[in-house]
C-alpha positions in Angstrom: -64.0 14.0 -31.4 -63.4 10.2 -31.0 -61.6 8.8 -33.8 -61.5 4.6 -34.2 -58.8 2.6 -35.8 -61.0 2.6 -38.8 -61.1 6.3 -39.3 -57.4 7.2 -38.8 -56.8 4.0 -41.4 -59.1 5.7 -43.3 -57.6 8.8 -42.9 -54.0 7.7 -43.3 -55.0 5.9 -46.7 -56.6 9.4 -48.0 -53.9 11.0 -46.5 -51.3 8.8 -48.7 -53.6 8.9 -52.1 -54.0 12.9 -51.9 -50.1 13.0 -51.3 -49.7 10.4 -54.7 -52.1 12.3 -56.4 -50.7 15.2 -55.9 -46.8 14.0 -56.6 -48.2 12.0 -59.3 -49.8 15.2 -60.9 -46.8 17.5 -60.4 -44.6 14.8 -61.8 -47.6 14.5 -64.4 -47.5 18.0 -65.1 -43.6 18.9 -65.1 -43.6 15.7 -67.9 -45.7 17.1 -70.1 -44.6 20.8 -69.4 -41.1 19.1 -70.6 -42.3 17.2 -73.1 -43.8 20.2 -74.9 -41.3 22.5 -74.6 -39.5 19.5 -76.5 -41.6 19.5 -79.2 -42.2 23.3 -79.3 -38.1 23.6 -79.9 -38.6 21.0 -82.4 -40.9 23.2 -83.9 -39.0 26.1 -83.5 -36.1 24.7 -85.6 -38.5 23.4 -88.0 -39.9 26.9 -88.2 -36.2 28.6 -87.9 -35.7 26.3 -91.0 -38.6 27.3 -93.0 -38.3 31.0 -92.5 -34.3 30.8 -93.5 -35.9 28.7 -96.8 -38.5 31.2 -97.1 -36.2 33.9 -97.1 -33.7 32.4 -99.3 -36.5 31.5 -102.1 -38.0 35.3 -101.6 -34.7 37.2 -101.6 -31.9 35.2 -102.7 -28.1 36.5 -102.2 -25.9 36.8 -99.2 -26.2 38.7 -95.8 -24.5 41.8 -95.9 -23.9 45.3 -94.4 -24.6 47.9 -97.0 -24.4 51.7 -96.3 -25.3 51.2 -92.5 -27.8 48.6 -93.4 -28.7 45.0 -93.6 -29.2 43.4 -96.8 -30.0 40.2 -98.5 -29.2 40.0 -101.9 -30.3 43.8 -103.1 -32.8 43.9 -100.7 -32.4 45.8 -97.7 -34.5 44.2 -94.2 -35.1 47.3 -92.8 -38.4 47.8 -92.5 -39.1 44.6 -94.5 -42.0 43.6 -92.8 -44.1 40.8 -95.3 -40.9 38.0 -94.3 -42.4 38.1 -90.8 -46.0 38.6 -91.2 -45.9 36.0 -93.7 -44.0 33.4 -91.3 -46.5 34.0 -88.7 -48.9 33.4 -90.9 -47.2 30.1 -91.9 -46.6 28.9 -88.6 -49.9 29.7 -87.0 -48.9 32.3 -84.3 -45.4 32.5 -84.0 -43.4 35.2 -83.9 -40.4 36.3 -86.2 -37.5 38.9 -85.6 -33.9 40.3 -87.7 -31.4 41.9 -85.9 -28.7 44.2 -87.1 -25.7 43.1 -85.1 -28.1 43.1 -81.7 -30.9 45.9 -83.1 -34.7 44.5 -84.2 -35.3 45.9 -87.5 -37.7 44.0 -88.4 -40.8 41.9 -86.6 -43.9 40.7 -86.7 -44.6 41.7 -82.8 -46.8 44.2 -82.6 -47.6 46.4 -79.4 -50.4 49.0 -78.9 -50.6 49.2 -82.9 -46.8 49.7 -83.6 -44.0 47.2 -84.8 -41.6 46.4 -81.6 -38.5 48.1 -83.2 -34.7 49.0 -82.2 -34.8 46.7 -79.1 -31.7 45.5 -78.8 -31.0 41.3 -77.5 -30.2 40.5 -74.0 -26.4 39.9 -72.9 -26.8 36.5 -72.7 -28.0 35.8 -76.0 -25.6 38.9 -77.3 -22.5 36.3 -76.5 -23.6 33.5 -77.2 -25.2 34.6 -80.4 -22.9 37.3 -81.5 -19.7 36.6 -79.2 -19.7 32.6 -79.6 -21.1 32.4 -83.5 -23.6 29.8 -81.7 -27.4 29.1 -81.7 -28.9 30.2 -78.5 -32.6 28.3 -77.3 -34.7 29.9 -74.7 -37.3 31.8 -72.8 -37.9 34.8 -74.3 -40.6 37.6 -72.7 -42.9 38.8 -75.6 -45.5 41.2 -74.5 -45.6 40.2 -71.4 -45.9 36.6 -72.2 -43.4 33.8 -71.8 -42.3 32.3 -75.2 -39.7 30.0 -76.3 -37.0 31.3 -78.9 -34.5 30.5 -80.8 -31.6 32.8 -82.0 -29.6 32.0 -85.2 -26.7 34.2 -86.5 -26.5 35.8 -89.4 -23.1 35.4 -91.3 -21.7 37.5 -93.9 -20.0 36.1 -97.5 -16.6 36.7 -95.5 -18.1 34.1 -91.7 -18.9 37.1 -89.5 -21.6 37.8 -87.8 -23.5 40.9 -88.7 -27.3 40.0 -87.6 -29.6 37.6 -86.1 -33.0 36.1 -86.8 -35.4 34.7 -84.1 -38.2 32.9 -84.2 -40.4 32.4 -81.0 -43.5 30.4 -80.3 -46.2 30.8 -77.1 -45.6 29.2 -73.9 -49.1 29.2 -72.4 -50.7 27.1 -74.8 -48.1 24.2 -73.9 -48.7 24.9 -70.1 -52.4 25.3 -70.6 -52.1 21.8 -72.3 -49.7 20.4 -68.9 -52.1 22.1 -66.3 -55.5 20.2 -68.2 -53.8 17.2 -68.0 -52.2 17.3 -64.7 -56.3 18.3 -63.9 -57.1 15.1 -64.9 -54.9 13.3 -63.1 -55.8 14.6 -59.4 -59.4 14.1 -60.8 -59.1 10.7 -61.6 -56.8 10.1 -58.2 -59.7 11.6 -56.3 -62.1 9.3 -57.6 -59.8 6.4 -57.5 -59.2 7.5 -53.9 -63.2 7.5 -52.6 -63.3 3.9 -54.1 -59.9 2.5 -52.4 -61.4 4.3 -49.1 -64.6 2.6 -49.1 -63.0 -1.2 -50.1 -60.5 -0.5 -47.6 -63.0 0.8 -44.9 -65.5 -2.5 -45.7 -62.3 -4.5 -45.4 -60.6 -3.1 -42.0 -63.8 -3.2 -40.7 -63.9 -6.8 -40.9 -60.5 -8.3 -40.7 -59.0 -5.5 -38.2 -61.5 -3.5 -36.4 -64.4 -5.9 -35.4 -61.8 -8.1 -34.1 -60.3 -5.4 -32.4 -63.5 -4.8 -30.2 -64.0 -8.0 -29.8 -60.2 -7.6 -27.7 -61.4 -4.9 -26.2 -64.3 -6.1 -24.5 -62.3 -9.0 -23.6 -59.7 -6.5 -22.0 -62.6 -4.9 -19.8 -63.8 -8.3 -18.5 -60.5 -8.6 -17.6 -59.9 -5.2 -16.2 -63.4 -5.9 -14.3 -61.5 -8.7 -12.5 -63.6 -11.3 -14.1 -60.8 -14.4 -15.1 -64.0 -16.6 -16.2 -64.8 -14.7 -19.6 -64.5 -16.7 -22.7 -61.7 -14.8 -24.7 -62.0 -14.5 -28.5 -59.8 -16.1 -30.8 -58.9 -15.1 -34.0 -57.8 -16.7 -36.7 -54.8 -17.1 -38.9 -51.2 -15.8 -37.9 -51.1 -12.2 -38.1 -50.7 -9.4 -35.5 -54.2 -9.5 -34.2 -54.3 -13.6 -33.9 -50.7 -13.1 -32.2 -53.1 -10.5 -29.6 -55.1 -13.0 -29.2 -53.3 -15.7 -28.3 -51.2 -13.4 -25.9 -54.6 -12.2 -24.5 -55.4 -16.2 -23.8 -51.7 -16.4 -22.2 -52.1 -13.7 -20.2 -55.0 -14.6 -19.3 -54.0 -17.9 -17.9 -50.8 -16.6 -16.2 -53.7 -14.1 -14.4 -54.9 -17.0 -13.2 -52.6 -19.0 -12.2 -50.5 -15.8 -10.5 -54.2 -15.0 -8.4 -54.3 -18.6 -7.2 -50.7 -18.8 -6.0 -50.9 -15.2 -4.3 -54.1 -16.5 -2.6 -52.5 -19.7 -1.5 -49.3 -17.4 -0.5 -51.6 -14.8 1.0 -53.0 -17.6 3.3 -49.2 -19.0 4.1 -48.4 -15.6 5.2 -51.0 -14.4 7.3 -50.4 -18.0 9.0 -46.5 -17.4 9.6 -47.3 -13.9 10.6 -49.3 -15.0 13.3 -46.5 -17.4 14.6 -43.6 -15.1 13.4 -45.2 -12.6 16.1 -45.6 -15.2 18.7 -41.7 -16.1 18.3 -41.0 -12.0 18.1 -42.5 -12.2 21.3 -40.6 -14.4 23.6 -37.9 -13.3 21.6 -38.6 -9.8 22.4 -38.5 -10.6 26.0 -35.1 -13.0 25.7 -33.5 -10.4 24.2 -34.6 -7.8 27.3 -33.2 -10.3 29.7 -29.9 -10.8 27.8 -29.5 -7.0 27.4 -30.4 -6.5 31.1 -27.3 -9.4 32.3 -25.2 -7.9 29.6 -25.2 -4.2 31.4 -24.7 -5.9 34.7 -21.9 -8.3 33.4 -20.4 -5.3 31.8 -21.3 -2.8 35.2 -19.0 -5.7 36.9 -16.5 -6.1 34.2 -15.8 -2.5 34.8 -15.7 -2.7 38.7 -12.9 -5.3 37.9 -10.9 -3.2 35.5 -10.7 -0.9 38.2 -9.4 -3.5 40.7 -7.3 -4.8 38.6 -6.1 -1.4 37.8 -5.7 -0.7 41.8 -3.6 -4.3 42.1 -1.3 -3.4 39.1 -0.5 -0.2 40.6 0.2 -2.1 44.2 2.1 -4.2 42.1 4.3 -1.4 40.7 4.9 0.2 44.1 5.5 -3.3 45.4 8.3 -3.6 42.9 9.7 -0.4 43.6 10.1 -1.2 46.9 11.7 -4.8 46.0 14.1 -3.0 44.2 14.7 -0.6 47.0 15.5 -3.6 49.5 17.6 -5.1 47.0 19.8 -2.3 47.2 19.5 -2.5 50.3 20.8 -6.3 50.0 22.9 -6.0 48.0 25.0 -3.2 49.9 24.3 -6.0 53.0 26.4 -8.6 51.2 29.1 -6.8 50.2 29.4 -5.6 54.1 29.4 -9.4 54.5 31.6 -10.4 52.7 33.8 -7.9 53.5 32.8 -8.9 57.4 33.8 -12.2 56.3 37.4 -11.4 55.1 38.5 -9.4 57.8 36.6 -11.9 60.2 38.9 -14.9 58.4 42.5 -12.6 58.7 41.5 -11.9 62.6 41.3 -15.7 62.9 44.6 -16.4 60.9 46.0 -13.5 63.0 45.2 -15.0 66.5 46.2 -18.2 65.2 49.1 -16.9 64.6 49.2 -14.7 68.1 48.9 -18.6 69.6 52.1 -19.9 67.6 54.2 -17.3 68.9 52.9 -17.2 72.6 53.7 -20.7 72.9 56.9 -19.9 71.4 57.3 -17.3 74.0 56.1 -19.6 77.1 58.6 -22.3 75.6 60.5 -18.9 75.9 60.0 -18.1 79.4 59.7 -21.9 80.7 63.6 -22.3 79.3 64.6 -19.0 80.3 63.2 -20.0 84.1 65.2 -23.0 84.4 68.2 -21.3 83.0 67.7 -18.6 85.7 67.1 -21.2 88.2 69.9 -23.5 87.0 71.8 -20.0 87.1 71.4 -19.5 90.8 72.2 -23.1 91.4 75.4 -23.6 89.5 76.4 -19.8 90.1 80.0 -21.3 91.0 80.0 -22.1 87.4 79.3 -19.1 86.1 82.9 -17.9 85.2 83.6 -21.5 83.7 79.7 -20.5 81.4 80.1 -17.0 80.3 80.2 -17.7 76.8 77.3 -20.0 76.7 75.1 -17.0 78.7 76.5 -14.8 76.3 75.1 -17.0 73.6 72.2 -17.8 75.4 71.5 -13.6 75.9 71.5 -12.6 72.4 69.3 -16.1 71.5 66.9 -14.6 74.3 67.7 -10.6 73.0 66.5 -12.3 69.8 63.8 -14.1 70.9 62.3 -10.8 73.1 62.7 -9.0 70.1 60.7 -11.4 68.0 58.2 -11.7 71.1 58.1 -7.8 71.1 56.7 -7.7 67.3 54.4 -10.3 68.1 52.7 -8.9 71.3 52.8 -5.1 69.2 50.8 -7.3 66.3 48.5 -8.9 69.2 47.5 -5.5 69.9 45.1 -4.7 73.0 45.7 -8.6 73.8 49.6 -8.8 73.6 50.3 -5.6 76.0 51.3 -7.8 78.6 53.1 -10.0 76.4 55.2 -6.6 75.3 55.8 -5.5 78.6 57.4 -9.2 79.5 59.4 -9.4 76.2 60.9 -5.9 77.0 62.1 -7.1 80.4 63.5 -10.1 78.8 65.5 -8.2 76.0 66.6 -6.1 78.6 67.6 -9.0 80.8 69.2 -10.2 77.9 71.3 -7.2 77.5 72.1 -7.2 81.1 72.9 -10.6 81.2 75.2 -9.8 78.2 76.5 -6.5 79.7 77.1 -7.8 82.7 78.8 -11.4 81.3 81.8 -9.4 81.9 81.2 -8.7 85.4 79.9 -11.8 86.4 82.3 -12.8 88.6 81.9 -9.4 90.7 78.1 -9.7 90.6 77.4 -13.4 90.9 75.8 -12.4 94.9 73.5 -9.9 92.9 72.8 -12.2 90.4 71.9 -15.0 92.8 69.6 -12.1 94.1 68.2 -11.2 90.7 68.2 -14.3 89.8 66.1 -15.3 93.0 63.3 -12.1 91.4 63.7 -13.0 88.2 62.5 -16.6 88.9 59.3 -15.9 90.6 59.0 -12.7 88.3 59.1 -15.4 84.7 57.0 -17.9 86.9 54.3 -14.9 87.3 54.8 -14.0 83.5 54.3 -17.4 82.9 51.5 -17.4 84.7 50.4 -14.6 82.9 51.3 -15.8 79.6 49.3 -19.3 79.9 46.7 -17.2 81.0 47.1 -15.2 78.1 47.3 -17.8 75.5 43.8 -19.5 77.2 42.2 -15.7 76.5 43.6 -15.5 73.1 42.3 -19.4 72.6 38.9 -18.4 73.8 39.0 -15.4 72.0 40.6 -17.5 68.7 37.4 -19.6 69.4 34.8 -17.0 69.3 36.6 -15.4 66.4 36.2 -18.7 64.4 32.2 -18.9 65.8 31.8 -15.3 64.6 33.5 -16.1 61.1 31.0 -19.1 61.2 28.4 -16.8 61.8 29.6 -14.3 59.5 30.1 -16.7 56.8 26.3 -17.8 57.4 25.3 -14.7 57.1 26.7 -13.8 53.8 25.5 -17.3 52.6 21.5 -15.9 54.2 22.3 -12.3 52.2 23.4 -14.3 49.3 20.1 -16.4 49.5 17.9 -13.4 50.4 19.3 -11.6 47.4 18.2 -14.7 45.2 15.3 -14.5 46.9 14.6 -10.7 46.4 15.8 -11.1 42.6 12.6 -13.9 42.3 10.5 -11.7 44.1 11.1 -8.8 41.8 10.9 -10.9 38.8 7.9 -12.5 40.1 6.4 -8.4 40.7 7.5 -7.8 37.1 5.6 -11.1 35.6 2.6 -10.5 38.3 2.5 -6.7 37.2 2.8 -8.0 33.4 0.1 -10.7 33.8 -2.1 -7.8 35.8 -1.4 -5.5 32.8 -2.9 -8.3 30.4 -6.0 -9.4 32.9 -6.2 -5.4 32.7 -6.5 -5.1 28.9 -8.2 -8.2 28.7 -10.8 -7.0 31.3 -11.2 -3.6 29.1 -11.6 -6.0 25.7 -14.2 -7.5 27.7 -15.7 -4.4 29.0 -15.9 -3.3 25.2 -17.1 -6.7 23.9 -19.6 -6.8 26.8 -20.6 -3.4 26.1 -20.9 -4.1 22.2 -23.0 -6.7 23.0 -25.0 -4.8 25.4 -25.9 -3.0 22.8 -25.9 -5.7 19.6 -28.7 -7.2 22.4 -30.7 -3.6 22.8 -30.4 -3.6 19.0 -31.4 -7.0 18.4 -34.5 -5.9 21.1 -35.5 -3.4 18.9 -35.0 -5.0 16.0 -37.2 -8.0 17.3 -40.0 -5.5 18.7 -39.6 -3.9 15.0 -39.8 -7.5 13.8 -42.8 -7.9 15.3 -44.7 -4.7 14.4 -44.0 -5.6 10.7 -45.4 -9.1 11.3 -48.3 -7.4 12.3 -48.5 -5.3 9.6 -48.1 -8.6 7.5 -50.5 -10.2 8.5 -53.3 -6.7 8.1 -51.7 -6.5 4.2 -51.7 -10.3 4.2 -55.5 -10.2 5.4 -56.3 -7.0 3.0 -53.8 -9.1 0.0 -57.1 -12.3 0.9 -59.4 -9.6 0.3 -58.4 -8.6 -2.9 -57.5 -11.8 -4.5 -61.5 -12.4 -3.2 -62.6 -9.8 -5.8 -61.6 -12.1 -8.8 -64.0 -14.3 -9.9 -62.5 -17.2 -11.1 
């Protein structure tokens, strides 16, 4: 079952009178309930007071116990049963009790034909009654019945309590009373209700639903896609004129949205037609650039392995600098060690040269003394001291000769042999100074041998000294050379110290062109494959300009379906 805004207004206005009614009623009925249960205590101590003034006009004299009974005055209450029936009569209905301590001895109840005797009062009223010396109003059950008492205590002439007397009057007639009114009430809230339903449903019909459906069938021409529908506008400034006007907005904003998507719709479909042209030549740049990119990187590769190859010819060619510059190394130090022994041969021959002209001073004096010897042998007794003298000059000079020619070595044999003969001529000569006179034939004889024997040692010697010159001479060219050399193994070893320092920047340079070359190889590979991405992101591009332009096309089409 449909249900309009009308009907659940409707509904929700009965709902919310039945609800008042009916908390209007209870509240209706618990007031009056109250109200008479006021007034029915305030009967009940206008009743409590007439029996008390009853009883006290009938039988005057004071409450007592007497012989195991109550008495007033001289008259004993047991059994005393015109008091109550005489109160009831008084007070239309109500009921009247005494109590011995908390015994009925008297009443006016009666049930199934028979005074309600020897009941005894309930614990609560027993101590507030009997306990407390108090009054005590309440409920009270009477034959079944609710009825609402009130218990008084009896005092003696000393103030104790020896009895009690109740009266109690009918509930139900004071509820009957409540529920008849409270009856009313919902009666009169039910009527009340039908009226309120039908001025409200006359009145929502007008200002809220026609209005309403007026909306609504604006909302279908809407929802049908037809923007040229004349809205309807309501009046004044509550919810439903605030619908309309937003109806009117959105209405407008429908339109103006459709126009610009159309106009968009037309922009796009035109940019996706050249955004695919431009996917395709890029598309086809981006293949050519990833195609160089593998064959720069394919060659960028081929030279990190070259340059791999020349860095380790590179090492190996350092290794073997280093090997020759042991090598030359240990070649100067032989040089220079060449050089010094090369530079004490020279001072040595130089030397060897001093003392053989020494010596062929020597032997050139020593010849003329021989030959002056032979000539002035007459004068040889008258000379014997200068011989002598001139003997151990020439023992001395042999001698000195002698260590010379031993120092000369292979080239000063000769020399040696001649300085022996002279130092032992010498000592001859000195030896035989004595004898000269006895010898001076065999002297002249000697002498004669000796003279051609020191002009051949002479001979000899000169020769000697041009050897030892010519040999001085090619000592000094092989020092030259020597020193030369050492200068070359000095310059080589500069030059092998460059060369390995060289190796060692090449080989450092080739280990950067290496890394370099493998950066490259990496970049040129990333971008080998940044350009097959970018390839596939372009041929991507241009299947989603396609696309575009079909939901640019189908956007055209739908935009079409307005009617504006």
């Amino acid at each position: 079952m449909k249900w309009s805004i009308g009907k659940k207004i409707n509904g929700v206005i009965l709902l919310a009178i039945v609800l008042l009614s009916g908390i209007l009623s209870g509240l209706n009925y618990y007031a009056t309930k109250g109200n008479l249960l006021e007034a029915a205590e305030t009967k009940l101590m206008s009743d409590l007071q007439l029996s008390m003034e009853l009883l006290n006009n009938s039988v005057p004299g004071d409450w007592s116990i007497t012989n195991g009974s109550l008495y007033k005055g001289e008259m004993d209450m047991n059994e005393a049963y015109d008091i109550p029936d005489q109160l009831g009569e008084l007070t239309f209905g109500n009921t009247m009790s005494i109590f011995q301590n908390d015994t009925r001895i008297t009443t006016n109840i009666i049930e199934n034909g028979e005074r309600r005797l020897g009941t005894k009062v309930s614990e609560q009223v027993g101590d507030v009654v009997l306990g407390k010396k108090e009054r005590f109003i309440g409920t009270a059950d009477v034959l079944g019945e609710p009825f609402q008492a009130v218990y008084d205590p009896i005092f003696n002439k000393e103030g104790d309590v020896i009895g009690i007397i109740a009266v109690a009057i009918p509930v139900a007639p004071y509820i009957k009373i409540a529920a008849s009114s409270a009856t009313q009430t919902i009666i009169i809230s039910l009527v009340l209700a039908v009226l309120v339903i039908l001025i409200a449903s006359f009145i929502i019909q007008r200002i809220i639903v026609r209005p309403i459906n007026r909306l609504r069938d604006n909302a279908n021409e809407l929802a049908d896609l037809n923007l040229d529908v004349a809205l309807y506008e309501a009046k004044g400034t509550d919810e439903i004129a605030d619908l309309s006007t937003a109806f009117r907005h959105m209405k407008e904003q429908l339109t103006e949205t459709i126009e610009h998507v159309a106009r968009n719709a037309k922009e796009i479909a035109n940019s996706s037609v050249a955004l695919a042209e431009s996917s395709q030549q890029t598309n086809e740049t981006a293949s050519q650039i990833a195609s160089t990119m593998n064959e720069i990187a394919s060659g960028v590769t081929n030279q990190s392995e070259h340059a791999e190859q020349i860095a380790g010819m590179m090492r190996d060619t350092i290794a073997e600098v280093e090997i020759n510059l042991g090598h030359v190394e240990q070649s100067l130090l032989n040089a220079k060690q060449s050089t010094v022994i090369a530079h004490e041969g020279e001072q040595a021959i130089s030397k060897a040269i001093e003392h053989l002209s020494t010596v062929t001073e020597t032997v050139s004096y020593a010849t003329d003394s021989i030959q002056k010897l032979g000539m002035r042998s007459e004068e040889i007794g008258g000379i014997i001291t200068v011989i002598t003298a001139i003997s151990e000059q020439t023992n001395l000079l042999a001698l000195n000769a002698a260590i010379e020619a031993a120092r000369a070595g292979e080239h000063g044999k000769g020399f040696a042999v001649v300085a022996a003969e002279v130092r032992k001529l010498a000592e001859q000569s000195k030896a035989a100074a004595q004898q000269i006179t006895d010898l001076i034939t065999d002297i002249q004889a000697e002498t004669s041998v000796t003279v051609r024997t020191m002009e051949s040692n002479l001979t000899a010697v000169e020769e000697q000294v041009v050897i030892i010159n010519q040999g001085g001479e090619a000592l000094k060219h092989i020092v030259e050379k020597v020193s030369e050399t050492e200068s070359g193994v000095g310059q080589m070893k500069e030059a092998f110290v460059h060369v390995n320092e060289n190796s060692q920047n090449v080989q450092d340079a080739i280990q950067n062109i290496s890394a370099i070359i493998e950066e490259s190889a990496a970049a040129t590979e990333q971008i080998a494959a940044s350009s097959e991405e970018q390839y596939a992101t372009v041929a991507e591009i241009a299947d989603n300009t396609t696309s575009l332009a079909e939901v640019a096309d189908r956007l055209r089409e739908e935009v079409n379906k307005f009617k504006m």
